[in-house]
Every structure is written in C-alpha cells, then in structure tokens.
C-alpha positions as CSV (number, residue, x, y, z in Angstrom):
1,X,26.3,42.9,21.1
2,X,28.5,43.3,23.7
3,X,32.1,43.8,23.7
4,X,35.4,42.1,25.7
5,X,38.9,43.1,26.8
6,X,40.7,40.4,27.8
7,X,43.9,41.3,29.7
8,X,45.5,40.9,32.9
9,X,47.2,44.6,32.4
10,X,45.1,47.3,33.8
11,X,47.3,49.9,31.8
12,X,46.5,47.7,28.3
13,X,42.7,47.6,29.3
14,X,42.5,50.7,29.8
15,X,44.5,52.3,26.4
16,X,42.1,49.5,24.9
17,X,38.8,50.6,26.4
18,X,39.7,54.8,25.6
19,X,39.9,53.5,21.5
20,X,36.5,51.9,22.0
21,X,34.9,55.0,23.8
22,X,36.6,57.3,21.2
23,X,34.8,55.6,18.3
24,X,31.5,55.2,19.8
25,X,31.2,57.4,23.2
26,X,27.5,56.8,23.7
27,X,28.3,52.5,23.4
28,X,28.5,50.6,26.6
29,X,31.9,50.1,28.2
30,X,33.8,46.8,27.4
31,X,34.0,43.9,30.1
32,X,37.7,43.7,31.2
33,X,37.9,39.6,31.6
34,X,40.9,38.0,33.6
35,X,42.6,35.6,30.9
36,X,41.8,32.7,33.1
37,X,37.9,33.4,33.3
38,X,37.4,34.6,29.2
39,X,36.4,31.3,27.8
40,X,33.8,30.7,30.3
41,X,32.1,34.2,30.4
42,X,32.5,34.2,26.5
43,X,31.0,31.1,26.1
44,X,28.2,32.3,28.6
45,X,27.1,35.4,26.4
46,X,24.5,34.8,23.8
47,X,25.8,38.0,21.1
48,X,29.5,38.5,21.2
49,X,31.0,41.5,19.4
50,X,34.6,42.4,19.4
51,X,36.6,40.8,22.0
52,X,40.3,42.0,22.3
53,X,42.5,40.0,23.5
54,X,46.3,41.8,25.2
55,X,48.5,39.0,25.0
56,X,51.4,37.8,27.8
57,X,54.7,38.0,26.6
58,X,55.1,34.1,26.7
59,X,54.4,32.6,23.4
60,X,52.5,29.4,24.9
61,X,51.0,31.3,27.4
62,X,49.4,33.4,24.3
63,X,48.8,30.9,22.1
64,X,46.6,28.9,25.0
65,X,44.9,31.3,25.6
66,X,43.6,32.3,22.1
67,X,42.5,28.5,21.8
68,X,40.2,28.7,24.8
69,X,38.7,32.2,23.8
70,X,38.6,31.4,19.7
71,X,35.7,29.4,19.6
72,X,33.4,31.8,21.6
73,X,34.5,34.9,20.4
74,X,33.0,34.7,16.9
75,X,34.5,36.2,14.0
76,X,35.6,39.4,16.1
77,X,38.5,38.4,17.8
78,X,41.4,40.8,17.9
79,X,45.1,40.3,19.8
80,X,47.2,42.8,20.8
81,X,51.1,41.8,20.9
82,X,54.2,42.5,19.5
83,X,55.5,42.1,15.9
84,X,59.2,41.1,15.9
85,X,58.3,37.4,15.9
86,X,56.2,37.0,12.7
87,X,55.7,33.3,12.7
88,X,54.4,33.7,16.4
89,X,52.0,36.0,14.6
90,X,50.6,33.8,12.0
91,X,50.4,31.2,14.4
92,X,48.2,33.7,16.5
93,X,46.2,33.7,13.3
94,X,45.7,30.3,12.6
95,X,44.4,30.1,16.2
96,X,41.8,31.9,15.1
97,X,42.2,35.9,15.4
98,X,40.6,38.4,13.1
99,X,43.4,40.3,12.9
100,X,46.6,40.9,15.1
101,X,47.5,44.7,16.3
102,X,51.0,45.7,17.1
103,X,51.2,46.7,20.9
104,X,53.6,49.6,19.6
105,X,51.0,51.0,17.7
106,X,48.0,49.9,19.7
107,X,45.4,53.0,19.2
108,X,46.3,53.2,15.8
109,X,46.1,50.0,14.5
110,X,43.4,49.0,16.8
111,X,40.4,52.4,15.3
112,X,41.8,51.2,12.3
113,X,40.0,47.3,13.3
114,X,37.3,48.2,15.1
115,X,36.5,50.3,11.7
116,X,37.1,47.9,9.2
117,X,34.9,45.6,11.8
118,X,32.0,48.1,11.8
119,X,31.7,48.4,8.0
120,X,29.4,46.6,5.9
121,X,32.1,44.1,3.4
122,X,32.1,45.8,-0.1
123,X,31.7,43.1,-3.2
124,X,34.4,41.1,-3.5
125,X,37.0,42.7,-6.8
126,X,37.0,39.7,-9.8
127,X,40.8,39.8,-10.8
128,X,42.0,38.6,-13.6
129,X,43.7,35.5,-13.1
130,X,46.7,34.8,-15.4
131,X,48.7,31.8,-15.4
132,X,52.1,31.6,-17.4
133,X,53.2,28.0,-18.4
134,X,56.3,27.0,-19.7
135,X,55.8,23.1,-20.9
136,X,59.5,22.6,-20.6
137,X,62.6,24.3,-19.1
138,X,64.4,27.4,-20.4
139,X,61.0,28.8,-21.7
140,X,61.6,31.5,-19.5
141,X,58.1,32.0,-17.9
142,X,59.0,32.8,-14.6
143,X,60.9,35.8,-15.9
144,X,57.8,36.4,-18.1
145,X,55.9,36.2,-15.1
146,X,57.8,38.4,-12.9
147,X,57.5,40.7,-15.2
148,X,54.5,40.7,-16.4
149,X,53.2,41.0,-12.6
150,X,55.7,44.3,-11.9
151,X,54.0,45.9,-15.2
152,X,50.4,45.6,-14.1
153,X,51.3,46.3,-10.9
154,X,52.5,49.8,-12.6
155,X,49.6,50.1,-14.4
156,X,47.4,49.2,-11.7
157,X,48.9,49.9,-8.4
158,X,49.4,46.2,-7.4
159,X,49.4,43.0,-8.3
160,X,49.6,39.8,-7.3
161,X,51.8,36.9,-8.2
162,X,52.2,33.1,-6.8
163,X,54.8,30.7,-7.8
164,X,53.6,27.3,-8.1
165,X,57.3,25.5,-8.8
166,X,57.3,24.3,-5.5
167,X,60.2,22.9,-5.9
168,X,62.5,25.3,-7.7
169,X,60.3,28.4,-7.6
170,X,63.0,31.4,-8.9
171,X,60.4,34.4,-8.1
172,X,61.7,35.4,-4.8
173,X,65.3,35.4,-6.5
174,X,63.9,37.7,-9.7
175,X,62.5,40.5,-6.9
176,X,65.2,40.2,-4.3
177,X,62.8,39.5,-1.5
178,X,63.6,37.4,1.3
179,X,60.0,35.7,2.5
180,X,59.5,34.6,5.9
181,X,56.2,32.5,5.0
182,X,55.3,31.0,1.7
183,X,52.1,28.8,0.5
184,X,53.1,26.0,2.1
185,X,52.9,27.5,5.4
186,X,48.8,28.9,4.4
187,X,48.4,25.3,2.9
188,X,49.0,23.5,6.6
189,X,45.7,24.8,7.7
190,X,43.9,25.3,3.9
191,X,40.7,25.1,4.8
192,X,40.3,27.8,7.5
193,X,42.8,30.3,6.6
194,X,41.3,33.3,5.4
195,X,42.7,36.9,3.9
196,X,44.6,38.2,6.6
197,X,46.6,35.4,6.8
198,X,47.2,35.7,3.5
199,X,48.1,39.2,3.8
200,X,50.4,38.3,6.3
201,X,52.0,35.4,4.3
202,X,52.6,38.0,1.1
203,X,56.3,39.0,0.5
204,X,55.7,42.8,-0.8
205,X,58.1,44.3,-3.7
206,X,58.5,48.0,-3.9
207,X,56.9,48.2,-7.8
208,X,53.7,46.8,-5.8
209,X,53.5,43.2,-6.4
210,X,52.8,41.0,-3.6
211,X,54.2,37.6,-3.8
212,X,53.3,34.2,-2.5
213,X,56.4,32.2,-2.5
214,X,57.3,28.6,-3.2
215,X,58.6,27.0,0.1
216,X,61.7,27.6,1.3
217,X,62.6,24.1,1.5
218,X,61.9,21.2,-1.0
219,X,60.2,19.2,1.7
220,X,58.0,21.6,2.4
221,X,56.2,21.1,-1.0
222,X,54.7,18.1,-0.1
223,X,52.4,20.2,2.2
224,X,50.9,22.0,-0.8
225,X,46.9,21.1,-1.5
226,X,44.9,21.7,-4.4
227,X,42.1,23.1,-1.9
228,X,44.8,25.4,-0.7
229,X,46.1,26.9,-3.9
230,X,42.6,27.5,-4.9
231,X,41.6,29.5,-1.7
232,X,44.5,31.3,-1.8
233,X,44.2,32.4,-5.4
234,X,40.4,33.3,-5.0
235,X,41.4,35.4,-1.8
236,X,44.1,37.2,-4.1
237,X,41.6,37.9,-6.7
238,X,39.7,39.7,-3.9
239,X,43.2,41.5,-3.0
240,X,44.2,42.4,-6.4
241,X,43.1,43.6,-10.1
242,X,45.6,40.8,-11.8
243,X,47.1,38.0,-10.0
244,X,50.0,36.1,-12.1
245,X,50.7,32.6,-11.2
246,X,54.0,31.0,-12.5
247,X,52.6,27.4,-12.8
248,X,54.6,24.2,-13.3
249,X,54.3,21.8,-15.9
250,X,54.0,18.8,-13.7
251,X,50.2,18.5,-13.7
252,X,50.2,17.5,-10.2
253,X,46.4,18.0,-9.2
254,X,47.3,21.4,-6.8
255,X,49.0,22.7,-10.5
256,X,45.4,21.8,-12.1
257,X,43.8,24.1,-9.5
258,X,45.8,27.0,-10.2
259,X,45.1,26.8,-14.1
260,X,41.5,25.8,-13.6
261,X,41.3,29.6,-11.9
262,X,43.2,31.1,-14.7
263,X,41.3,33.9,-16.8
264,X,44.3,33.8,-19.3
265,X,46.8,31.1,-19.9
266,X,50.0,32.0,-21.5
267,X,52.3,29.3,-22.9
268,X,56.1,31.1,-23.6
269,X,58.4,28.9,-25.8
270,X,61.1,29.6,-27.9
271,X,61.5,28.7,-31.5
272,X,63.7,25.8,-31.5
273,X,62.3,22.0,-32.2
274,X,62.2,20.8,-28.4
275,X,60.2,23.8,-27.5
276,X,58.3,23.5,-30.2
277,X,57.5,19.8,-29.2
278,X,56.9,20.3,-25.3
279,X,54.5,23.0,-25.8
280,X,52.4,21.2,-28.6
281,X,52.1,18.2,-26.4
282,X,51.2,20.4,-23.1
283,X,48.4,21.7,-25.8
284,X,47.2,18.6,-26.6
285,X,47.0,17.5,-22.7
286,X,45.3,20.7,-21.6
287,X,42.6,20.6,-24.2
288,X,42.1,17.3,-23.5
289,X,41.2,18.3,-20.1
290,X,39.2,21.3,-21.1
291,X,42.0,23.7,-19.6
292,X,43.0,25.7,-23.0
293,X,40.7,27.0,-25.5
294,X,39.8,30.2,-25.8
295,X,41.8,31.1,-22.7
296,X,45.4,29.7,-24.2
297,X,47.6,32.2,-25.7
298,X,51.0,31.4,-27.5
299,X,53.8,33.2,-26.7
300,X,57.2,33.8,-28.0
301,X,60.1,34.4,-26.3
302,X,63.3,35.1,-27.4
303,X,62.8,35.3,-30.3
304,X,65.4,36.4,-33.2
305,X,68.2,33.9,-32.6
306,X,70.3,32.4,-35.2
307,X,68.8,29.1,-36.9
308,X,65.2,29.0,-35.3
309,X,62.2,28.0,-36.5
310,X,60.0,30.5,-38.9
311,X,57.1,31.8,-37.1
312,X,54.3,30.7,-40.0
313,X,56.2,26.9,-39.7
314,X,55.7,26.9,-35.5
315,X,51.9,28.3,-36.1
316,X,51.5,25.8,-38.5
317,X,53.0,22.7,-36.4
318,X,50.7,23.5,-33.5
319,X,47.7,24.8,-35.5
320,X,47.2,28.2,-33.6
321,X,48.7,31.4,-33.7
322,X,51.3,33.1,-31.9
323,X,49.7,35.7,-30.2
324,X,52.8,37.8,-28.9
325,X,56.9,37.5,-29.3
326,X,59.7,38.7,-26.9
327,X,62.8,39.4,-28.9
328,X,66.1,38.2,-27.7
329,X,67.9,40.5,-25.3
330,X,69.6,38.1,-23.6
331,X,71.9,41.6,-21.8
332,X,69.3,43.6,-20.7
333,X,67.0,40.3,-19.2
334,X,70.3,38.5,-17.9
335,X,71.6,41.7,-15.9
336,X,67.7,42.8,-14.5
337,X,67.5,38.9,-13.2
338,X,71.3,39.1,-11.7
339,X,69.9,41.9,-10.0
340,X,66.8,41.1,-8.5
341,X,64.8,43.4,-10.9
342,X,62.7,43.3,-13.5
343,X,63.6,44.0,-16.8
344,X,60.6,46.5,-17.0
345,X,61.6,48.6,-14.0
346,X,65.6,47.6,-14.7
347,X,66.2,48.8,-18.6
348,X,62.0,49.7,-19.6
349,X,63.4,51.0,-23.2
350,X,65.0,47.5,-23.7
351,X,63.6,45.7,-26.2
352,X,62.7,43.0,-24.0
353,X,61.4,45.1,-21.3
354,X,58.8,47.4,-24.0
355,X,58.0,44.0,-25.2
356,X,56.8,42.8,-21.8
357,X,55.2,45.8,-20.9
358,X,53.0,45.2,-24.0
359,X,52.4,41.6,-23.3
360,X,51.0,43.1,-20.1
361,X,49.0,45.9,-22.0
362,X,47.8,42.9,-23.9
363,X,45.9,41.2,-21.1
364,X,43.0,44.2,-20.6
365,X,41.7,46.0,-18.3
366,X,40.7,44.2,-14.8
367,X,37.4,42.9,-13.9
368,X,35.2,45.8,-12.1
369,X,33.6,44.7,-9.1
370,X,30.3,44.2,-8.4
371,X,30.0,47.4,-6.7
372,X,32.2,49.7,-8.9
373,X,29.4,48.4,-11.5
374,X,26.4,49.4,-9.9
375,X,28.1,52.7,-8.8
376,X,29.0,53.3,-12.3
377,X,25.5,52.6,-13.5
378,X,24.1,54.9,-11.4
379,X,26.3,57.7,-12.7
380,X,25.4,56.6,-16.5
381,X,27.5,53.7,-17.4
382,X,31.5,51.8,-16.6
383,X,34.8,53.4,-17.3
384,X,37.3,51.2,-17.6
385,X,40.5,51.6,-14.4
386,X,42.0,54.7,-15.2
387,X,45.9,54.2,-15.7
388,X,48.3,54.9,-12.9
389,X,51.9,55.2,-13.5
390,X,54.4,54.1,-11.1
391,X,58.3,55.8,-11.4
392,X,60.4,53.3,-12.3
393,X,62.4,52.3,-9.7
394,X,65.9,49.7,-9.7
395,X,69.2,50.0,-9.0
396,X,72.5,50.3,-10.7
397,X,73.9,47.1,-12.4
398,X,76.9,46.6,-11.0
C-alpha cells in the first residue's frame, strides 16, 4: 500500500518523509500531495496506507481540508499541528484522523504512530466495570467512587472513572482537575468516535485515574446518549483494568446503559430510615429490570453515628446482606474532599480511607485479556496481576 504526505511545506514533508525512511529504509518513498490535489489522488488510489497530513495554521483551512481527505484515506490518517488549542484538536479528530502529532515533537510522536500503525491490535483487556449507586442524596457515592477508582488505580497502575450525574457530577471537584472536554463533548458524535478521542477527552489525576467528566454546563447534559455512554465505557474497559462509574439514580435510559455494563454494582447508604427506604426501593426497581442480582452489593457508609439503625434490622428490612461498612470519619473525608484529594492518598491510615482501600481490595483482581490468557497457558497456567504500589501522594491540609 502506498503512502501520502500531504503538505504545502517542503521543510514539513521532508522531516515527515526522513521518519518514514528511518523505519523502513528499503519501503518506497511517500507521495508529497499539494493540499488542494489530496482528495482527488487519494480517492484515485486503490490501497491507501498512511497518509499524513501537515496542517496550515488556519483552523478552517485545516479542518477543510481533513474533510476532503478523510473519506479516502482509510483508517490511516495522521495530522501534524500544534497542541495549544485542544478543542481544535478533537475537532481534528472527529473529522476523522487516527491520531493527531504535535508539530513540536513531530519525529517523535510521529515513529511512535507509524509503529503503533504497523503492529498487529493485541486482544482487547476486559475491565471490570463497577458502578457505585447512591438511590438518594447524601449517600456519599461519588466520594466512594473517587476513591475507590484512586485505590485500584494504586493497586493497578490506572484506572478509570466516569461520572454519570450529568447534572451535578462532583468528581472533577474531589481530584482537583480542571477538564477541558467531558462526555458530552464524545456523545455529539457517539457513534463514530473511537479510543483516541477518548484518550483525548480523559482528565488524568496524578494517582493514575483518568476521568470522564460530567459537562461543564447543565445544558450540555441533554447531549448525553445511551449509545454514547456505552461506547465510551466499553472503550475504557479496553483502556483500563477497573473502570468506576458514579451513576445517577434517575434511571434515565443513558444511566440504564452505564449499569447494564457494570460487572459490580455497589449501592452506599447510611443507616438512617430515609436511606434505608430509597435504597430498598432502587432494589426493588433494578431487579425488576434484571439490573441487580448477583452483581448488587450493599454498602455502608458512615456508619457508627449516634441513633442509627442496627445492621441485622437494615439486612433484615431489605432481605440481603451488607456486604461492606465505611465507618464515620466525617474529619478525615471532609478535609481530603476540601482538598481535592482522596481520602486514600490524603489520610490512608484513617479509618475511612483503610476502609475504602479494602472496599477496593474487595472487588478482585481484573479480568486478564484474551492474550495475557493464552500467553499464560503456554507458560503452564494464569497468575493473577501482580500488585503495584503507588507512593502516596497529596498535599498539606491547610
């Protein structure tokens, strides 16, 4: 197949044509194509390989001509431009690029393509999927989930995490990140979006967990599709050995698809009558629907305040058992989410944060792919992910 530079910057052509001859010196040369002539020629050849495009500094200009050149270029489309605007860049995406290189770091970034091009895809990793329902406020499952995402991410090198309150998502807050892109901004073109884009849309947290934020604004949440939220979560599984989703108890149908994906559901309440009531009747509705069972675990949180309800009475009242209990540290918790950190990383020998970091033990080991399987059959059987410890890392409470 061959393969296309297209550029109207001899310098760029050739800086892009001496990556391509260091990688493979015996392949043919590229075709340097004048932006104004790509489509055509592309659209001429009968097996296109990797066409790189060196984009003009005008955003329009750039953008115009990626939409000519997409649609023959196959999957191997690559642009070349610069980083500082990053919604230009997703745009660039959903135009239909592979993957987009920073012009700064051109021969870098661009062996690092044409490699990840060449090779063969490996078998997609099966993450665990764990979705954390609160059926009422003041539950405290997106702290749960926060945290429970920046323990396996400890344990496992990453994670991923997704806040489905579209409306009033509080993740970003509880890390301290700042997204520029959240799942609304995937879900305006959810059925071709694919995981770069996703990668590019991920706010990334120093413990290792990369989040998908709820939009920015409350408008925006009206964009949000069910056929989104479940591409995007089966891409993450691919990304990721545990992706934690922070679902809302709306039952909307794009909330359905996030629990319908979910390996484990966890339902925190606390031990006080309201709680008690919300989460029985979110039961009820979810095994009507088929979405609890097995998968459903109870869990606790806060527990050990003054005039609650005895666990054996709550177990009894909703006919299951509680499978884990966060005590009350209402200190510890209250200063980690005033801070932007969780109370794992924040105060780990907290009573609340060794609790979490339990919960997260809780959940197992992740799914091994379908390769790490057949390689570890070959060699006599399947260890489980070998534990990895991160240093904890905060700051000061101030």
């Amino acid at each position: 197949m061959a393969n296309f530079i297209v550029a109207d910057d001899e310098s760029m052509a050739a800086r892009i044509r001496s990556v391509f001859s260091f990688q493979d010196p015996n392949a043919p040369r590229p075709e340097v194509l004048p932006p104004g002539q790509a489509a055509a020629r592309l659209a001429r050849e009968q097996a296109v390989g990797v066409v790189v495009a060196a984009l003009p500094a005008d955003p329009a200009t750039a953008l115009d001509i990626l939409g000519r050149i997409a649609p023959a270029a196959g999957g191997g489309l690559l642009a070349v431009g610069p980083t500082s605007d990053a919604r230009f860049v997703l745009q660039a995406l959903r135009a239909g690029v592979r993957d987009y290189l920073d012009r700064a770091e051109l021969e870098v970034e661009l062996a690092a393509a044409l490699k990840r091009l060449a090779e063969p895809r490996a078998a997609a990793s099966l993450g665990r999927v764990v979705a954390v329902l609160g059926a009422g406020g003041g539950a405290g499952a997106s702290t749960i989930a926060a945290n429970l995402a920046a323990a396996l991410a400890a344990e496992h090198r990453s994670a991923g995490l997704v806040d489905m309150k579209l409306e009033t998502g509080d993740l970003a807050a509880l890390l301290d990140l700042k997204p520029t892109f959240s799942l609304a901004d995937l879900c305006r073109n959810a059925a071709t979006f694919d995981r770069v884009m996703l990668e590019r849309t991920l706010a990334r947290h120093e413990s290792g967990v990369a989040l998908l934020a709820a939009p920015a604004r409350v408008a925006d949440a009206a964009l949000v599709r069910a056929e989104g939220v479940a591409r995007a979560i089966d891409l993450a599984r691919a990304m990721f050995p545990f992706v934690v989703v922070d679902v809302d108890h709306t039952y909307r149908e794009e909330q359905l698809a996030a629990l319908r994906q979910a390996d484990v559901l966890l339902l925190p309440f606390r031990l006080d009558f309201n709680s008690l009531r919300n989460v029985h009747r979110a039961l009820e509705h979810l095994n009507r629907m088929g979405l609890a069972g097995e998968r459903a675990r109870l869990v606790v949180n806060r527990a050990g305040l003054p005039v609650e309800v005895p666990r054996a009475k709550a177990e009894e009242a909703l006919n299951m058992k509680i499978a884990h209990v966060v005590p009350e540290d209402f200190k510890a918790v209250a200063r980690a989410n005033n801070n932007g950190v969780p109370v794992v990383i924040e105060a780990p020998n907290s009573r609340a944060g060794r609790s979490l970091a339990q919960l997260a033990r809780s959940l197992g080991p992740p799914r091994p792919s379908e390769a790490q399987m057949m390689h570890a059959a070959s060699r006599g059987g399947w260890r489980p992910w070998r534990r990895h410890v991160v240093p904890a890392a905060g700051r000061d409470a101030t």
